[in-house]
N, C-alpha and C positions, 0 to 999 in steps of 0.2 A: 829317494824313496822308491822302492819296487814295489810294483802295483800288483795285485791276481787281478788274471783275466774276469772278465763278467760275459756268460756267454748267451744268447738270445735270440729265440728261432725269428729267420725274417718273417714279417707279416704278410699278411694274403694268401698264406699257403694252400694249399687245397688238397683233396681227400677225395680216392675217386672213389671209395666204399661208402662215400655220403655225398651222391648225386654230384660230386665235382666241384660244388659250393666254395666258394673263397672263404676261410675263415682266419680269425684274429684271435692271438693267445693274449685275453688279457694280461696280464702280468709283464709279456714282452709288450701291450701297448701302453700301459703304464713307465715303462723304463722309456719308451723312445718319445713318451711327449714330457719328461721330465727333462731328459739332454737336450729336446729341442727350446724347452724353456730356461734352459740353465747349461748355453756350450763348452762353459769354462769347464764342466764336469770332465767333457772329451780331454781335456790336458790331463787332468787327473788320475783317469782309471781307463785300463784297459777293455773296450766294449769290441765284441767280435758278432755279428752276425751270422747265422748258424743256419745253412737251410733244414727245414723240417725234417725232411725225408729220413730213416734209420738204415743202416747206423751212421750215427752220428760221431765220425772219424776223428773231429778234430775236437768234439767235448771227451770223447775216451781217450785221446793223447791228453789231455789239460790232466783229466780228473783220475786218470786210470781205469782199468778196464773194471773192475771190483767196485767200482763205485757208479 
């Protein structure tokens, strides 16, 4: 079975247009204490790590540039 990617910016990124502040995309912190409670997922589906910053090279190769 071939998987699609699931893609998710790493956590802690920071923003220097808001004081620098570490911040956390719920939804990517959602996804990563789900795999941490459930690793068998990692067999399953393909999960990439995506640094925040734009552009974001390697979600426009997955997804295309139109999307």
């Amino acid at each position: 079975m071939q998987t699609k990617p699931s893609c998710s910016c790493s956590p802690g990124f920071r923003r220097r247009q808001i004081s620098g502040a570490a911040f956390l995309l719920r939804h990517s912190a959602l996804v990563e204490e789900v795999l941490a409670s459930f690793p068998s997922l990692l067999d399953a589906i393909d999960v990439r790590c995506i640094a925040f910053p734009r552009p974001r090279a390697e979600v426009i190769e997955l997804v295309g540039e139109a999307n």
